[in-house]
C-alpha positions in Angstrom: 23.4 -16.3 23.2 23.9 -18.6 19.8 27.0 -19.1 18.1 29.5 -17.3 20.0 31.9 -18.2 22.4 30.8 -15.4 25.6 33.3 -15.2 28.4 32.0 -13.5 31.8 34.6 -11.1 32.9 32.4 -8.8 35.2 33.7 -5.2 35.3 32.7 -3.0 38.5 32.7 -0.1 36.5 28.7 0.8 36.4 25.6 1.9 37.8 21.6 2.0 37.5 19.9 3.4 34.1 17.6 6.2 34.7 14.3 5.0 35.9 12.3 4.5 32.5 15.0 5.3 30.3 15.2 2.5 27.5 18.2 1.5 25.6 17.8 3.3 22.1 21.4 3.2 21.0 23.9 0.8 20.1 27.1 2.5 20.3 30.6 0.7 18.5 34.1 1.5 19.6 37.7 0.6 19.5 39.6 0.1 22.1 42.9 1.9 21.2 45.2 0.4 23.2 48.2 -2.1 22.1 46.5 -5.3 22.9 43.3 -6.6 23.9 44.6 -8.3 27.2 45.5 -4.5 28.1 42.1 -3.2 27.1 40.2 -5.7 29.1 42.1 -4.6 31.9 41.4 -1.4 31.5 38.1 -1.9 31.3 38.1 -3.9 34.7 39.7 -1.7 36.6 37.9 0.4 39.6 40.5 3.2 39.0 39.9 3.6 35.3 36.1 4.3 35.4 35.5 3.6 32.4 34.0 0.0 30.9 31.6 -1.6 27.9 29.3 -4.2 27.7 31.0 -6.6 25.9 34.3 -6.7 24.3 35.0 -8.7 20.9 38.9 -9.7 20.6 40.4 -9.9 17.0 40.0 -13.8 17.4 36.3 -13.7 17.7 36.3 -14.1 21.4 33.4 -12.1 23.4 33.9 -11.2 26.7 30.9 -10.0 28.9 31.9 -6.9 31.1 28.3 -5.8 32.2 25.1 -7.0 32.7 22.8 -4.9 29.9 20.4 -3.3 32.2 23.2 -1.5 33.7 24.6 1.5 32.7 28.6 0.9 31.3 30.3 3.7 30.9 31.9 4.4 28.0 30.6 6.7 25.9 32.0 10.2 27.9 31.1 13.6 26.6 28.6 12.7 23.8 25.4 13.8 22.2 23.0 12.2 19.6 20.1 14.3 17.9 20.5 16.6 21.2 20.5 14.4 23.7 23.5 13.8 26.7 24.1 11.0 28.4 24.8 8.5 25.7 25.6 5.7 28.4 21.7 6.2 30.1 20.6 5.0 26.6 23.4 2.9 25.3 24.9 -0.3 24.6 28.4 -0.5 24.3 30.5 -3.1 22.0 34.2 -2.4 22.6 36.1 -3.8 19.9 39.9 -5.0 19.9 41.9 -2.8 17.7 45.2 -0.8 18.5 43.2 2.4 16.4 45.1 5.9 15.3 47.5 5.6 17.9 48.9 2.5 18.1 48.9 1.2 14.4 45.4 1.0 13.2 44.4 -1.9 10.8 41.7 -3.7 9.2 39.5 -5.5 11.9 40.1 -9.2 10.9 36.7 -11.6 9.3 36.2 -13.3 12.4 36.3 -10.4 14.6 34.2 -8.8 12.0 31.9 -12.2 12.2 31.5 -12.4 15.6 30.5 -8.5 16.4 27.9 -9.3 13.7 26.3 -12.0 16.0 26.5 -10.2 18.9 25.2 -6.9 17.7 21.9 -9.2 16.3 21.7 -11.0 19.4 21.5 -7.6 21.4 18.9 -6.1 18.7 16.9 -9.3 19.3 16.4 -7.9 22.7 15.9 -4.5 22.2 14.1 -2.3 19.6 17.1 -0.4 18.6 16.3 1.4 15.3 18.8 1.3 12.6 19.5 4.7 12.4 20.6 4.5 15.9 23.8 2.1 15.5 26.4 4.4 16.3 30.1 4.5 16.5 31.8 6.8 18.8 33.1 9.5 16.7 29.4 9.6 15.6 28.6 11.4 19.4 32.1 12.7 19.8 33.1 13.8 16.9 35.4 16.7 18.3 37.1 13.8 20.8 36.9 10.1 19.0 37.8 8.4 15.5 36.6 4.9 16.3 35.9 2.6 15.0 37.1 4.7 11.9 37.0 4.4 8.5 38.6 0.6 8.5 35.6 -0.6 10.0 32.8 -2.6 8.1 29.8 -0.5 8.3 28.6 -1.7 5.0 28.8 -5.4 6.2 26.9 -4.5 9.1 24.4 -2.8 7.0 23.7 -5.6 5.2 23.3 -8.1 8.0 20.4 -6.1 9.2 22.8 -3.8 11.6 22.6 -0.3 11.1 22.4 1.8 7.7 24.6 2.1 4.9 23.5 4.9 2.2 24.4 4.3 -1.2 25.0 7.2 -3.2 22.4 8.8 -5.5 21.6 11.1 -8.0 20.2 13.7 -5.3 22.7 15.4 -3.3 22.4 17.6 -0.3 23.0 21.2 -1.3 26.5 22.7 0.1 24.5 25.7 1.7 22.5 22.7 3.4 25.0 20.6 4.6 25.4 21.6 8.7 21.3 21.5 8.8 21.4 18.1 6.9 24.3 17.2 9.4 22.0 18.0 12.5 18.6 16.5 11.2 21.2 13.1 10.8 21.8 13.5 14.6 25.5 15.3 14.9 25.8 18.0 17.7 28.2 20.6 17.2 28.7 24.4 17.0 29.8 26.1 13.4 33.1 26.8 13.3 33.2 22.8 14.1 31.6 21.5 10.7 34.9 20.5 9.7 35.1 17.6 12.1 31.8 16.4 11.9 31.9 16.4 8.2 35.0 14.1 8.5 32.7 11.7 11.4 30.2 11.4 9.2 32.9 10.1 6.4 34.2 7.9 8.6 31.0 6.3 8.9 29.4 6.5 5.4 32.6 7.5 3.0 35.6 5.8 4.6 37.2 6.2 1.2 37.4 9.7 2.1 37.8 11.4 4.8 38.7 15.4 4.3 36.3 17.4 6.8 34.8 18.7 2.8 31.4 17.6 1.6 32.1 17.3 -1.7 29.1 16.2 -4.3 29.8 12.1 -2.8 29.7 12.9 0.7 26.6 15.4 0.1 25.0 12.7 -1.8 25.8 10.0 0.8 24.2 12.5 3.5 20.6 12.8 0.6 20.7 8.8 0.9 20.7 8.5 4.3 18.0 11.2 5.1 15.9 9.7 2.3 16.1 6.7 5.0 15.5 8.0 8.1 13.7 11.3 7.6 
């Protein structure tokens, strides 16, 4: 791998892919804990049964937790355009931050920098459509906020990583918005639209996050499926 700095840190924490089932997601996180030494422990740790792929410190460091043709397991109780199992289908990028709970901030440039080059590497590899770079709340919206509405989807976008609607003229209509929502890839039952709404902000209207779709977030969702539909 180019221009980064890749520590191995093996975690134990995985097992086989389904036989046959290719990697089709990129998934993003936080970590959410107080420091990065304490999430990488975490992350290492038999008890904890939980790990990543890689995990990018706030200095740019990159630590390798599990070989990519494993299955990490870090996703939990998720679902993307009706499909479980997010970790069969996955990559996962753990990335340091202390999130909601601990004092969340802005993800520093060379963090920032070095998830860039990692994320391209790992698309070099695999055929990962854009549409499919994910952050967790995106397939647990009811459960997760990362990596939340600090994080630099935009810059992503524009490095080739992901998508990043610009806003329009067209807007999805309000009666429209849960079947827009679904056809986008969110899972969810009705009297949950709320939090999904307020995923999907966190993703494409971090300026804004209310659980509404009001006429910006409804025109960010017409963007987006102008993209991918």
């Amino acid at each position: 791998m180019t221009d980064l700095q890749i520590i191995a840190r093996p975690s134990p924490n995985h097992d086989a892919r389904p036989e046959g089932r290719d990697v089709d997601i990129l998934l993003l996180h936080y970590t959410g804990m107080q420091s990065g030494s304490a999430a990488l422990e975490r992350l290492c740790d038999p008890d904890s049964k939980v790990s990543a792929h890689y995990l990018v410190e706030e200095d740019g460091q990159v630590f390798h937790l599990v070989p990519e043709e494993r299955r990490a397991w870090h996703a939990g109780v998720a679902e993307w355009q009706g499909a479980g199992d997010i970790n069969a289908r996955s990559l996962g990028i753990e990335i340091v931050n202390p999130g909601h709970e601990f004092g969340y901030r802005p993800f520093p440039i060379g963090q920032m920098a070095a998830v860039r080059r990692l994320a391209l590497d790992i698309l070099a590899r695999h055929p990962i459509p854009a549409a499919r770079v994910l952050g967790h709340s995106d397939v647990a919206p009811l459960r997760k906020e990362d990596p939340g509405e600090l994080f630099d989807w935009r810059g992503l976008a524009a490095a080739g990583i992901g998508l990043w609607p610009e806003s329009t003229t067209a807007a999805v209509l309000e009666s429209a918005v849960a079947k827009a929502l679904t056809r986008i890839g969110y899972g969810y039952a009705e009297e949950d639209l709320p939090a999904v709404i307020r995923a999907f902000q966190r993703h494409f209207r971090p300026n804004s996050i209310t659980g509404a779709a009001d006429a910006e977030t409804r025109r960010r969702m017409a963007a987006l499926l102008a993209v991918i539909d």
